[in-house]
C-alpha positions as CSV (number, residue, x, y, z in Angstrom):
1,X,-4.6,-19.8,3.9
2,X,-7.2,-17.2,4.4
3,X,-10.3,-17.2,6.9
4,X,-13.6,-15.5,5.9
5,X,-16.1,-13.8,8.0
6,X,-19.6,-15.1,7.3
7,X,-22.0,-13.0,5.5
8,X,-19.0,-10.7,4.5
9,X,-19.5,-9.8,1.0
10,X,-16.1,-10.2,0.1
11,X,-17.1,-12.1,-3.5
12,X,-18.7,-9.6,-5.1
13,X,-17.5,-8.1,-8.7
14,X,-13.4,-7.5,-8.9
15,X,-12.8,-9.4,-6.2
16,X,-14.2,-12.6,-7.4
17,X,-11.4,-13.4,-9.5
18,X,-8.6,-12.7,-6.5
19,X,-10.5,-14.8,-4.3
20,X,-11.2,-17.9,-6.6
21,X,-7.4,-17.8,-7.0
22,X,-6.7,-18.3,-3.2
23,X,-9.5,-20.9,-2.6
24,X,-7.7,-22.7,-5.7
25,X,-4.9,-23.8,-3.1
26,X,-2.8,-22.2,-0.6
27,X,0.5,-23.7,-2.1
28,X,3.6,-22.1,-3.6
29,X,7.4,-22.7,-4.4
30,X,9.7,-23.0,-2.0
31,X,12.2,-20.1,-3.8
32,X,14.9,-21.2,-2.1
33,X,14.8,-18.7,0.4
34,X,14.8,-15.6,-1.7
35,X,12.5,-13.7,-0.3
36,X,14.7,-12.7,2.2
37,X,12.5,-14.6,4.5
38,X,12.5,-14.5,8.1
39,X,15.2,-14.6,11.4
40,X,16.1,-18.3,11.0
41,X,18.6,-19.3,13.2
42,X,18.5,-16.1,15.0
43,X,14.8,-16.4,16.2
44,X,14.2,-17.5,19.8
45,X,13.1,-20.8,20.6
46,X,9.2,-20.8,21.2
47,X,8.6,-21.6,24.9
48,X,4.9,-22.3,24.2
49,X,4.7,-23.4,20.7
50,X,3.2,-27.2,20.9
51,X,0.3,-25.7,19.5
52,X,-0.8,-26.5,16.0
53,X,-3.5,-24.0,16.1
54,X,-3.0,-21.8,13.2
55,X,-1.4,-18.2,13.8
56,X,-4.2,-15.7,13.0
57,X,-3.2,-12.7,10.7
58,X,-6.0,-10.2,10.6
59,X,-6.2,-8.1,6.9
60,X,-8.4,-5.0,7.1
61,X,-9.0,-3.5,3.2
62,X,-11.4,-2.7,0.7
63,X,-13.1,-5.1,-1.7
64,X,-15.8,-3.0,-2.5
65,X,-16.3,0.5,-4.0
66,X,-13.7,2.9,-5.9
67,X,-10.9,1.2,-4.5
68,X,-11.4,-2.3,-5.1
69,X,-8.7,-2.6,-7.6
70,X,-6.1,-1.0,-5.8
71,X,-6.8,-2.7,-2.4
72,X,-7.2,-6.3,-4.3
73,X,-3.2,-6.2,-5.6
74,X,-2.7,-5.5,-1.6
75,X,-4.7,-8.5,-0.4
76,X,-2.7,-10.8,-3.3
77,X,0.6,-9.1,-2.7
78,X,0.4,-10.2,1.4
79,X,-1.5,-13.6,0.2
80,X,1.4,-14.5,-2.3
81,X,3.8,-13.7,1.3
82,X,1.8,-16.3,3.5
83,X,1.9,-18.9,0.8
84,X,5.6,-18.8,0.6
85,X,5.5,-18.6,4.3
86,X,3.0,-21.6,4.7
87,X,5.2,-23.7,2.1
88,X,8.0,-23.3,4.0
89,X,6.3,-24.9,7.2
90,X,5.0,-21.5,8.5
91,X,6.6,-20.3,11.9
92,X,8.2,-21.9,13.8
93,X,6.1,-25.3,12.5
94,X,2.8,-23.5,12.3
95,X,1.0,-22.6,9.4
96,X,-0.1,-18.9,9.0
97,X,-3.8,-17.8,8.3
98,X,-5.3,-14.5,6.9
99,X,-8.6,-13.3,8.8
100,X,-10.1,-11.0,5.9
101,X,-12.5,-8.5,6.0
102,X,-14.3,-5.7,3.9
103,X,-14.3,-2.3,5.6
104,X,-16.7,-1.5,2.4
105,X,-15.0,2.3,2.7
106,X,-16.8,2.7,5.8
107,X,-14.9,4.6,8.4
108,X,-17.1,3.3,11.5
109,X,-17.4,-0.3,9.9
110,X,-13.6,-0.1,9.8
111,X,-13.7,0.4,14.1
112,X,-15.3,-2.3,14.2
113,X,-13.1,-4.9,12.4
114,X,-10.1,-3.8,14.3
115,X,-12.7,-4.6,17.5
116,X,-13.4,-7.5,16.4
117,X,-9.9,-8.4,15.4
118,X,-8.3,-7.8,18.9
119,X,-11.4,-8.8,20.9
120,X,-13.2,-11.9,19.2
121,X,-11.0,-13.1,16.3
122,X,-8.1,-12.6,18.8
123,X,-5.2,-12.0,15.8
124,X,-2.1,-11.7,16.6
125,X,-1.3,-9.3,14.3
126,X,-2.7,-7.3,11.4
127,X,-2.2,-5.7,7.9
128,X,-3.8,-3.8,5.4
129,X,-5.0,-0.3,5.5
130,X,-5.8,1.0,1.4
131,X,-8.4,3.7,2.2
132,X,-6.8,6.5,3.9
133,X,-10.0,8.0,5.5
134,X,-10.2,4.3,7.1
135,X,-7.2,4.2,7.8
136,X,-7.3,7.3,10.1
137,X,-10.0,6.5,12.0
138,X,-8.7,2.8,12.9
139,X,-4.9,4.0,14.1
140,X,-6.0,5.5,17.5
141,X,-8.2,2.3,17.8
142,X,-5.5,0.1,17.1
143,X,-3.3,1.5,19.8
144,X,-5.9,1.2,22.6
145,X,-6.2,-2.7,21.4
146,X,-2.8,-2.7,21.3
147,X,-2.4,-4.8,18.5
148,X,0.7,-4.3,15.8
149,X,-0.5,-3.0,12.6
150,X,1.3,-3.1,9.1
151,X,-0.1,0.2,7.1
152,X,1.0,-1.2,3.2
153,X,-0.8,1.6,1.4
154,X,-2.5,4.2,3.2
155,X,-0.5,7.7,2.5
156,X,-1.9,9.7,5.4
157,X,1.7,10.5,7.6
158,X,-0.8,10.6,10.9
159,X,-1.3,6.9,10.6
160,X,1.8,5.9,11.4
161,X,3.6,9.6,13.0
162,X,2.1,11.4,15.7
163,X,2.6,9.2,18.7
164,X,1.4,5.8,16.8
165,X,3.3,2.9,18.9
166,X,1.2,0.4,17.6
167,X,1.2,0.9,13.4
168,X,4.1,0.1,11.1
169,X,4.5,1.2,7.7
170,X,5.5,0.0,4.4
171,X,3.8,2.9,2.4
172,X,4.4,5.8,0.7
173,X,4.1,8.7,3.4
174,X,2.6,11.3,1.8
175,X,5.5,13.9,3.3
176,X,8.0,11.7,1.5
177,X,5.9,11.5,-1.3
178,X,5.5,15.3,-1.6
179,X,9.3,15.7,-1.3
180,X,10.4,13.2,-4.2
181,X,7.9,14.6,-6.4
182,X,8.9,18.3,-6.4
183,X,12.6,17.1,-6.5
184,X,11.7,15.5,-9.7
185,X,9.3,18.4,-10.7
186,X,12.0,20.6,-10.7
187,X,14.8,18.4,-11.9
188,X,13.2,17.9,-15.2
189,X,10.2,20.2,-15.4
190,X,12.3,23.2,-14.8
191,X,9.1,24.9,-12.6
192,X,7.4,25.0,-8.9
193,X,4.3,26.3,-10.0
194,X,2.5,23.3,-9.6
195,X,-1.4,22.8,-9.5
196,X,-2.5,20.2,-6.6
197,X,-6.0,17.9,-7.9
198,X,-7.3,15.9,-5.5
199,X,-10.2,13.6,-4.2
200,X,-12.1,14.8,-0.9
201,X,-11.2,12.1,1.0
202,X,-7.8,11.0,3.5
203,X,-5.7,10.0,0.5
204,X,-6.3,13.1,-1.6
205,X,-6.1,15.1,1.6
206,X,-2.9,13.8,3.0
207,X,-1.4,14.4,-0.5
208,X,-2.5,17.8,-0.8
209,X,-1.2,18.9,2.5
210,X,1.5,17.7,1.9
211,X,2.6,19.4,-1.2
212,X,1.8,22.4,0.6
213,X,3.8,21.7,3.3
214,X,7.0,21.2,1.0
215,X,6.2,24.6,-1.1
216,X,5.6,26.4,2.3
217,X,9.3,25.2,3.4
218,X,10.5,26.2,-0.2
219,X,8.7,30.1,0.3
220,X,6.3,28.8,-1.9
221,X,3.0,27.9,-2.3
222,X,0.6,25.9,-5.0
223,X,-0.9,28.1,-7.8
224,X,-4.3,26.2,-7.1
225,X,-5.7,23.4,-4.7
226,X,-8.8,21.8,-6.4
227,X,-11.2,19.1,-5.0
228,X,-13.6,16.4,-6.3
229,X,-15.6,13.7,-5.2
230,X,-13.7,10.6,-6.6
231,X,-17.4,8.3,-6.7
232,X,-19.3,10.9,-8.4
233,X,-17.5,13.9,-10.1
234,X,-17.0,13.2,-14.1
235,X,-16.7,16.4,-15.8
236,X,-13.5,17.8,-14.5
237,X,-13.8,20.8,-16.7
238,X,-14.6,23.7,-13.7
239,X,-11.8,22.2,-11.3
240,X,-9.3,22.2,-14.3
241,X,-9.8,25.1,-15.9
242,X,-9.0,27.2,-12.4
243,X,-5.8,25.1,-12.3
244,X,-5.3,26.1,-15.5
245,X,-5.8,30.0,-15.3
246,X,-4.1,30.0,-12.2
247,X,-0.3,29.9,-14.5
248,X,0.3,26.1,-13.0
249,X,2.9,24.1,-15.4
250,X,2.6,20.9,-13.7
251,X,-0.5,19.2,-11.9
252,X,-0.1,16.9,-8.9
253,X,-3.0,14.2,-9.2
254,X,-4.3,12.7,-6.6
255,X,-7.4,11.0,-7.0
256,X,-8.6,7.2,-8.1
257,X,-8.2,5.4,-10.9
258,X,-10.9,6.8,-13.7
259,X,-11.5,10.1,-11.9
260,X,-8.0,10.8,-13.1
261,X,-9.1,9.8,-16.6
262,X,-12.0,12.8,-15.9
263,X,-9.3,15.2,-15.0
264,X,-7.7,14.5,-18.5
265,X,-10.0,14.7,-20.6
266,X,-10.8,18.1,-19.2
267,X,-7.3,18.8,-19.8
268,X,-7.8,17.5,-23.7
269,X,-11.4,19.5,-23.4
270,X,-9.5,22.7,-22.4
271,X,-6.6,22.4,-25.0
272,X,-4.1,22.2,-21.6
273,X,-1.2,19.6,-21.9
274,X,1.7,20.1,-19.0
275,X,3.3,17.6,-16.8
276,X,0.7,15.1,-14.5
277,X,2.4,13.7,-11.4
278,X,0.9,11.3,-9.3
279,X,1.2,7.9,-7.3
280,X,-0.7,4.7,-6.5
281,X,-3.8,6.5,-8.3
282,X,-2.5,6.9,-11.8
283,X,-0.7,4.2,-11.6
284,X,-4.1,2.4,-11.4
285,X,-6.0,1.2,-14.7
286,X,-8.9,3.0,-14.4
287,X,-7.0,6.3,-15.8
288,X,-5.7,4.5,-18.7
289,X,-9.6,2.7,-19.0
290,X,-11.1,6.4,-19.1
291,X,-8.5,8.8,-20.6
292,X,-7.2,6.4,-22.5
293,X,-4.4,7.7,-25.0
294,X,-4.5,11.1,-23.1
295,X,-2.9,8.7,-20.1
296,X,0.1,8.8,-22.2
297,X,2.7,10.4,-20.4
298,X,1.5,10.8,-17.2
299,X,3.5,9.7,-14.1
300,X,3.1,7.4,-11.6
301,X,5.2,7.2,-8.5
302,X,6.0,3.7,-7.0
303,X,8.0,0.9,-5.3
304,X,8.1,-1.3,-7.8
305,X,7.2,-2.0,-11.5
306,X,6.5,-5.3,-13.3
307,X,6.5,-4.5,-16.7
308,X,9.5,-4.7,-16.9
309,X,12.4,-7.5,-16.6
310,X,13.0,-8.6,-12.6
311,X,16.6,-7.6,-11.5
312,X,16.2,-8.2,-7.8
313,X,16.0,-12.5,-7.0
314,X,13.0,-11.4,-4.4
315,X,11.0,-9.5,-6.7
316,X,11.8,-12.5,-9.4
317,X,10.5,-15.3,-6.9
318,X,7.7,-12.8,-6.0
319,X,6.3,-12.3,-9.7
320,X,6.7,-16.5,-10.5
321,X,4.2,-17.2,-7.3
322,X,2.4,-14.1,-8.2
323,X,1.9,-15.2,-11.9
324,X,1.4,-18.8,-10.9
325,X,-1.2,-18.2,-8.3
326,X,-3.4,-15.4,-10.2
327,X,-2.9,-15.9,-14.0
328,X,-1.7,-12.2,-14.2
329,X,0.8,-9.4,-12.9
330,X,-0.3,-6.9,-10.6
331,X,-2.1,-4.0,-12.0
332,X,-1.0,-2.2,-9.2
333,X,2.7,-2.8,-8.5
334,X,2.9,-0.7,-5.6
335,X,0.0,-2.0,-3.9
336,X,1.5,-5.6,-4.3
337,X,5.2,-5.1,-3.6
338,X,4.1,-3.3,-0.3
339,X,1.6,-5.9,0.9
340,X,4.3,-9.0,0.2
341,X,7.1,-7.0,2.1
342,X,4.7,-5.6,4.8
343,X,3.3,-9.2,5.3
344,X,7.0,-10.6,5.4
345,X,8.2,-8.0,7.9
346,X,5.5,-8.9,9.7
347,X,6.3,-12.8,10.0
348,X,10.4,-11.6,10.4
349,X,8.6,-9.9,13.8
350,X,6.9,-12.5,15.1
351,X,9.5,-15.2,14.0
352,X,12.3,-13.5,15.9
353,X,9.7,-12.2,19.1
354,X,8.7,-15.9,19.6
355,X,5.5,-16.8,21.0
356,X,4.2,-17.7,24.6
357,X,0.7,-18.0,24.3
358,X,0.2,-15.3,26.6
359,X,-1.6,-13.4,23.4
360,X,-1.3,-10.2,25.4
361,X,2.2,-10.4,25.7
362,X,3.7,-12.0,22.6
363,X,1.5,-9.0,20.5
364,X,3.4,-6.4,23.0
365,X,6.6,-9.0,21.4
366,X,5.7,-8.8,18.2
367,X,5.6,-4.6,18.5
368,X,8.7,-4.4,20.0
369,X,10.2,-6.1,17.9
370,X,9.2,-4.5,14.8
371,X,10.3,-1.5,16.4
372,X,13.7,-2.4,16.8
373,X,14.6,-6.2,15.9
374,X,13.4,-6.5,12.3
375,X,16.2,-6.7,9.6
376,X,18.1,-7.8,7.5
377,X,15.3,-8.2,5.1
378,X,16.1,-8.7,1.4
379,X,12.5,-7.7,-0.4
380,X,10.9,-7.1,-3.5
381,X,11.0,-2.9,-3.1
382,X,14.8,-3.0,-1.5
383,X,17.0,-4.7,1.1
384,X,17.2,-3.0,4.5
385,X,19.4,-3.7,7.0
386,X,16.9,-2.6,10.2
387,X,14.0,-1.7,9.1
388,X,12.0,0.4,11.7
389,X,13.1,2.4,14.6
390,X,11.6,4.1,17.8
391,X,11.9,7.0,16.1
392,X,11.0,6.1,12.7
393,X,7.9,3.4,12.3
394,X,7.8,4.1,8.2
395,X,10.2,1.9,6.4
396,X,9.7,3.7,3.0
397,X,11.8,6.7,2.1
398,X,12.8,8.5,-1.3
399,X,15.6,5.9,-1.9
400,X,12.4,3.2,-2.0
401,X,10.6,5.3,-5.2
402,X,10.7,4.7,-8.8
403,X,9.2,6.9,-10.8
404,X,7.1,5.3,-13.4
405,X,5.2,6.7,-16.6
406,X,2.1,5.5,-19.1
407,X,3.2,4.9,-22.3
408,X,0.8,2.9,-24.8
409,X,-1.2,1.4,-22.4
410,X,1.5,0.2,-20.1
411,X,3.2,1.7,-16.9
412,X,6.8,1.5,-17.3
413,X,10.1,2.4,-15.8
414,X,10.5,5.9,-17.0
415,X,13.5,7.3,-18.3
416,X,13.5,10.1,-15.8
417,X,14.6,9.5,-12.0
């Protein structure tokens, strides 16, 4: 189920078509518990649970501007998760309900939601977190409301690292990120001299620091570090061309959707063809929709991929309620996969932390016990056995990626790992 905030302008353009799918009916197949689901007989029995008031979920994302796509296969991935959930009974006899809102890419508007979410909508907890440069500037928010966050997308590592009690990650940390990637660069690439492309915002950012970071450790460091506006830049050709001259043999990509197409058809323009390596960004449509055949061949790291035959009973179950609910696959698989395991980690939390009604100190519950009490969990990206620690709030690492490449207008498995 799924609560709106009036005036929100949440059924505008792309997201029309998500939303009419989850006003269509909150229902879903019971999947015989594949999902890994949640602490069962191990969860606490509620003290305070009588209550048939609906357990408040807040989702903070983007369903308008440049990132719409990307952030609309998050909110269907975690919707998919409380339909299962709901069909199931909910937790512990309580249905569960989504509090949506639009941050609109606005870092200040963003604040505010997590404000509202702790203050007036009183959630218990929250997910979402797709635009990085939002992202940052709700984390040290979110720990002075003290209210458990589940980052599914955002790269940026300062999200979730540097002293964040309060956010949770099922993402692809940009360090991690960095590290896979040059692994695979030089695996099958045969070459370090690698070109970074990104967009001027938190995602692009966090992605080209960290490739630095990873050279640096190596004694090396990128042949070029170019910047573009994702919303406006369209002729690529300037940016590009330094990357070119300055002897790169592969280019790291990290910008949105069509501005990736941009990049390569300045590549085409040029007459330069090496290795493109990317993640959630080329693995999005909108490079395939601009660059079209030039998108051939260019890689997409992810946590998932549904174009291809389900071997994993989670991610099979997943894809059925999916399909059945939205008339379509993801067209971002990483987006997806990480919002329906974030969103179930989350309910495995506050299953096992059991609720009082003291909202204050079941969300201090719910924290802890993501921190330490959250696994086994059997999900659609992997199984873990304990998912977070004190130590370690970011349940995504290089044993979670698959690296995934563009070939005739698909995204598939490819045949390098």
């Amino acid at each position: 189920m799924m609560k709106m905030a009036k005036g929100k302008r949440w059924f505008t353009g792309l997201v029309v078509a998500a939303m009419v799918g989850v006003l269509a009916g909150c229902g879903a197949s019971d999947n015989n518990g594949e999902n890994g689901g949640t602490a069962g007989a191990n969860a606490p029995a509620a003290t305070s649970e009588a209550s048939s008031d609906p357990i408040l979920i807040g989702m903070s994302t983007e369903a308008t501007g440049d990132n719409a796509m990307n952030s609309v296969n998050l909110y269907q991935g975690v919707q998919v998760a409380v339909d299962q959930i709901n069909a199931k009974g909910g937790i512990h006899g309580r249905q569960v309900e989504l509090v949506v809102r639009d941050t609109e890419q606005n870092p200040t508007r963003g604040i505010s939601i997590i404000r509202d979410f702790s203050q007036k909508e009183k959630v218990l907890a929250a997910i979402g977190g797709f635009h990085s440069t939002v992202m940052l500037a709700q984390s040290p928010v979110i720990m002075e409301e003290k209210l458990a966050f589940m980052v599914a997308t955002s790269n940026v590592p300062a999200s979730v690292e540097s002293g964040m009690p309060w956010t949770f990650g099922v993402r692809m940390n940009a360090n991690i990120t960095a590290q896979y990637a040059l692994t695979f660069i030089e695996k099958h690439f045969q070459t370090n001299k690698i070109a970074i492309l990104h967009e001027n915002g938190g995602y692009g950012k966090g992605a080209a620091a960290a490739m630095t970071k990873v050279l640096e450790e190596k004694g090396l460091k990128p042949t070029a570090v170019e910047t573009f506006d994702n919303a406006k830049d369209k002729d690529m050709t300037a940016q590009v061309n330094r990357a070119k001259e300055s002897g790169a043999e592969v280019i790291y990509l990290f910008g949105q959707g069509a501005a990736n197409g941009y990049v390569l058809q300045a590549m085409d323009k040029l007459g330069w063809k090496v290795p493109v390596v990317g993640e959630n960004g080329t693995a999005n449509k909108g490079i395939q929709e601009v660059g079209k055949e030039l998108a051939n061949g260019v890689y997409a790291i992810q946590t998932a991929n549904f174009n291809v035959e389900q071997t994993r009973e989670p991610a099979k179950a997943f894809i059925t309620d999916f399909e059945a609910k939205f008339g379509h696959l993801p067209t971002t698989f990483a987006s997806a996969a990480q919002g329906y395991d974030g969103a179930m980690l989350l309910f495995q939390a506050i299953e096992k932390a059991g609720l009082t009604g003291d909202l204050e100190k079941d969300r201090q519950a719910i924290r802890d016990t993501l921190e330490s009490g959250v696994g086994p969990y059997s999900g659609v990206i992997r199984d873990w056995e304990q998912v977070f620690t004190a130590e370690n709030h970011d349940a995504i690492d290089v044993n979670s990626y698959l690296m995934c490449v563009w070939k005739d207008g698909k995204l598939v498995v490819s045949d390098l790992q």
